[in-house]
C-alpha positions in Angstrom: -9.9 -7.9 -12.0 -6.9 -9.5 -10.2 -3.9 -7.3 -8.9 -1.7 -7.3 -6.2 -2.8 -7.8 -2.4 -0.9 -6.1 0.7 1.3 -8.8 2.5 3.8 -8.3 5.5 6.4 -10.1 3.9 6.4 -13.5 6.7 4.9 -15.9 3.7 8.1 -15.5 1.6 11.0 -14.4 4.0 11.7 -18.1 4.6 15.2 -19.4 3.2 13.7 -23.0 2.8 10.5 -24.7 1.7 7.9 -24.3 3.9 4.4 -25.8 4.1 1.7 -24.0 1.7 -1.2 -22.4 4.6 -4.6 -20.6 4.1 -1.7 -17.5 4.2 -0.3 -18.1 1.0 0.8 -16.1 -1.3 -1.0 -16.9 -4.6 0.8 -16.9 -8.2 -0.6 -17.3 -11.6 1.6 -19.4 -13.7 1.1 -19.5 -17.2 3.3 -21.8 -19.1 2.5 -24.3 -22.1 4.9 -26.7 -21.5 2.8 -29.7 -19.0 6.1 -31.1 -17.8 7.7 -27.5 -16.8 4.3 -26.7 -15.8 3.6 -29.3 -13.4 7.5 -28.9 -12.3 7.1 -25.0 -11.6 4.1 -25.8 -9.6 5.2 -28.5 -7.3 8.3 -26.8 -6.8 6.9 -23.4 -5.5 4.2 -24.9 -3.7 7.2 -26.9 -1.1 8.4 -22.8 -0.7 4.2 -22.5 0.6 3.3 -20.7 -2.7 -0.4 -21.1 -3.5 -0.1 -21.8 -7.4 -3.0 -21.5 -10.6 -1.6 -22.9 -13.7 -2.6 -22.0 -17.4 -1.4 -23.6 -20.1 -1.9 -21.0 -23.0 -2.7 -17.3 -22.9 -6.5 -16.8 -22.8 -7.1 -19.2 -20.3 -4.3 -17.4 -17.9 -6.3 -13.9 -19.3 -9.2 -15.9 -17.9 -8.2 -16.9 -14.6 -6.8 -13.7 -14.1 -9.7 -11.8 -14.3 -11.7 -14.7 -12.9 -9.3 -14.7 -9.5 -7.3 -13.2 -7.1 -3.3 -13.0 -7.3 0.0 -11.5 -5.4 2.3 -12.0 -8.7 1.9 -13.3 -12.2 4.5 -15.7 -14.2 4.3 -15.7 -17.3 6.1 -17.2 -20.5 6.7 -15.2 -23.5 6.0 -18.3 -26.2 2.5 -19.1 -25.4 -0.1 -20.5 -27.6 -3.2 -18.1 -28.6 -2.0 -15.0 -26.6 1.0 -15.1 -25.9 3.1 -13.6 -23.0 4.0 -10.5 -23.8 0.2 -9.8 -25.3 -1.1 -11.2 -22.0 1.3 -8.3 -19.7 -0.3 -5.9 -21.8 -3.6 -6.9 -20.8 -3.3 -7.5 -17.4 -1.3 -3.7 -17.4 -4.3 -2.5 -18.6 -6.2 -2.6 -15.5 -3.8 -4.2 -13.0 0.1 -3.1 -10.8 0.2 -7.0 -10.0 3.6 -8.0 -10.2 4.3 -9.7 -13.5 7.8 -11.9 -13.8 8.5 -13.3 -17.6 10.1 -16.2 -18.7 12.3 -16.6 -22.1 13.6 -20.5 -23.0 15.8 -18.5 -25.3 16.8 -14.9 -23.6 16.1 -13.6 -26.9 17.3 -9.7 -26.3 13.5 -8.8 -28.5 11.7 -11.3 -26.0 13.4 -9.3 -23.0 12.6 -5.8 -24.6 9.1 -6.7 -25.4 8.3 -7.9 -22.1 10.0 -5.2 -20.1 8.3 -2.7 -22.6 4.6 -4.5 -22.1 5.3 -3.7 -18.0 7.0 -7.0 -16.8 8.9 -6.4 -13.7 12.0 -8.6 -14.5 12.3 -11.9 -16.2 14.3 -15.0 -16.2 15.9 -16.8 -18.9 14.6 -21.1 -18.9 16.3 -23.2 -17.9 15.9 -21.5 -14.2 16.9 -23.0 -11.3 14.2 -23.0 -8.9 16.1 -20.9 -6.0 16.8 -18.2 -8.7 13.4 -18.4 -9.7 12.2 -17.9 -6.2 14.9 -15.3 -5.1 12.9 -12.9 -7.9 9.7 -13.7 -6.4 10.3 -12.8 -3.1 12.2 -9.6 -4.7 8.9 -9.1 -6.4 6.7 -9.3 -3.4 9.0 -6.9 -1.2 9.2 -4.5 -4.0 4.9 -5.0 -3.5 4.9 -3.9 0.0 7.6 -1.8 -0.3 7.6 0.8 2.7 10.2 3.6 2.5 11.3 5.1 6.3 9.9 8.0 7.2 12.4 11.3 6.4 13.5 12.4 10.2 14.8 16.1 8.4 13.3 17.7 5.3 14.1 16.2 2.2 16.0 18.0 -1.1 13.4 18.4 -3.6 11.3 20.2 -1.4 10.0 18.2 1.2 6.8 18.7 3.4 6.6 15.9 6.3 6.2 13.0 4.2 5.5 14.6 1.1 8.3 14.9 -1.4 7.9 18.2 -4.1 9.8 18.4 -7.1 8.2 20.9 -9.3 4.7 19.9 -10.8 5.9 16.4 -9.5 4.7 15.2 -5.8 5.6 11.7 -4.1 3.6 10.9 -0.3 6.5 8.5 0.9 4.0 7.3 3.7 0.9 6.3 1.0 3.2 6.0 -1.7 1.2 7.7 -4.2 2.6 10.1 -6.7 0.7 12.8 -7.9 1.4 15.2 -11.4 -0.1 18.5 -10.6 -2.6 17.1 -8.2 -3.3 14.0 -10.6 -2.7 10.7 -9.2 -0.2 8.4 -11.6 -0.4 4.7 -11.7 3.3 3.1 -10.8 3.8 -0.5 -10.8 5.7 -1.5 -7.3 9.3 -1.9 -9.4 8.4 1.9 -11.1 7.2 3.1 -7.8 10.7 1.9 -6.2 12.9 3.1 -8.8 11.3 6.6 -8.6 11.7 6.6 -5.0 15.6 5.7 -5.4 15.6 8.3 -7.4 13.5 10.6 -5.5 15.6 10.0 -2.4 19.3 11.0 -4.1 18.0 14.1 -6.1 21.3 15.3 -8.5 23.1 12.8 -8.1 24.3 10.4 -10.5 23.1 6.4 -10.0 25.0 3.9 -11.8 23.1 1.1 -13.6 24.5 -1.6 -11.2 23.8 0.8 -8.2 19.8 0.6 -9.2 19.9 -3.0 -10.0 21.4 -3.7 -6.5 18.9 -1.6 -4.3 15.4 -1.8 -6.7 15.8 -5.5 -8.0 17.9 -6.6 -5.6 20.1 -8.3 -7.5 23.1 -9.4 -5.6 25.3 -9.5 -9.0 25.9 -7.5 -12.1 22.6 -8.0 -13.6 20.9 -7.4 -16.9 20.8 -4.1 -16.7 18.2 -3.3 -19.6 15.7 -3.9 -17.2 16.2 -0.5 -15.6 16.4 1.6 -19.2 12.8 0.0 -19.6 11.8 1.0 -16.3 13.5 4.2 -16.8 11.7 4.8 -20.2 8.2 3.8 -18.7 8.6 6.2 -15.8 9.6 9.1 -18.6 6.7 8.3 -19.8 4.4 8.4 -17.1 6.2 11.6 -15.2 7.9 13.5 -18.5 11.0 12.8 -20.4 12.9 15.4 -18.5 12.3 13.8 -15.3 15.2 11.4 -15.4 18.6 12.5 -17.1 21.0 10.0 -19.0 24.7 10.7 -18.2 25.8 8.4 -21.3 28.8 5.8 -19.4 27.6 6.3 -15.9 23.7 5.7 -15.4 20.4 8.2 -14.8 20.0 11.2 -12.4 16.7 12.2 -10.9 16.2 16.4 -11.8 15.4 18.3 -8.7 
């Protein structure tokens, strides 16, 4: 099955379009529309993106499985299976990165997705340096490396391992572990938690996460961090993360 491949970062760092190479960062696009399709495509492939189109849901469930991919786009209306249906699959076997699209920004569309395990989504019509801004976001969240702790860390720190409780966090593998069990993160979970993880008590406004996880360089949509909240209180315990109702979410030592 597909998922998500180690990269340094070089392929997509580029401000401007470069040429595609055998280095190229491959995305799955999966959009019914032929002319938005065929416009995505040509357009990501002058920023040296390696694109596979679909054109309804079970054939992008196919090539998933059948290929090899560094991020996933995927539209929410899609014939047979569509978007939201096709996240959930790949989530059930795969941390690729997964970006939706909406033609509408329907606030259900945008819940569903986020819920299914999207890691952000953009509302059509995109422009195409928007639309590549979150993919590279995407793909440094991927290979995200935290630096490594020079003093011990609150929480109860051991080298590079961070202790909180039954909950443990190995900042150099970046791997989490529940009483010795490992948990499966998605690269936008895993970099939430470590924000988190890294400013233990303290309170972290909505904007504050959507600035230094998503990387968004403006006020954002900020429901995609309460869905990534709520997934990660699902996968670490609902006491984990506290809601301090006006202000945002603070990480329980």
């Amino acid at each position: 099955m597909g998922g998500a491949r180690s990269r340094t970062g070089a392929a997509v760092s580029s401000p401007s379009p470069v040429p595609a190479d055998a280095g190229a960062v491959r995305v799955l696009l999966v959009e019914d529309d032929e002319l938005m399709r065929r416009a995505f495509a040509v357009a990501l492939g002058r920023y040296g993106y390696e694109v596979e189109a679909a054109a309804d849901g079970l054939a992008g469930l196919e090539a998933f499985r059948a290929g090899f991919f560094d991020l996933l786009i995927l539209d929410v209306m899609l014939p047979g299976l569509d978007g939201i249906g096709l996240c959930r699959r790949v989530r059930e076997g795969s941390l690729v990165p997964v970006l939706m699209m909406s033609a509408r920004g329907d606030g259900l569309d945008v819940v569903a997705g986020l819920e299914a395990g999207a890691d952000d989504y953009v509302v059509k019509p995109v422009d195409t340096f928007v639309l590549v801004a979150r993919i590279r976001s995407l793909l440094r969240r991927a290979t995200y490396a935290p630096p490594t702790p020079h003093e011990p860390q609150q929480g109860g720190s051991e080298g590079e391992l961070l202790v909180f409780g039954e909950l443990s966090i190995d900042t150099a593998g970046l791997e989490v572990f529940i009483s010795g069990a490992p948990v499966a993160l998605t690269p936008t979970e895993l970099k939430l938690l470590l924000e988190f993880a890294a400013h233990p008590g303290v309170v972290l406004e909505r904007h504050t996460l959507l600035r230094e996880v998503w990387e968004y360089g403006w006020d954002g949509d900020s429901r995609v961090v309460d869905l990534c909240v709520q997934r990660l209180r699902k996968k670490l315990g609902r006491d984990r993360i506290e809601t301090v109702r006006g202000f945002g979410y603070k990480f329980r030592r």
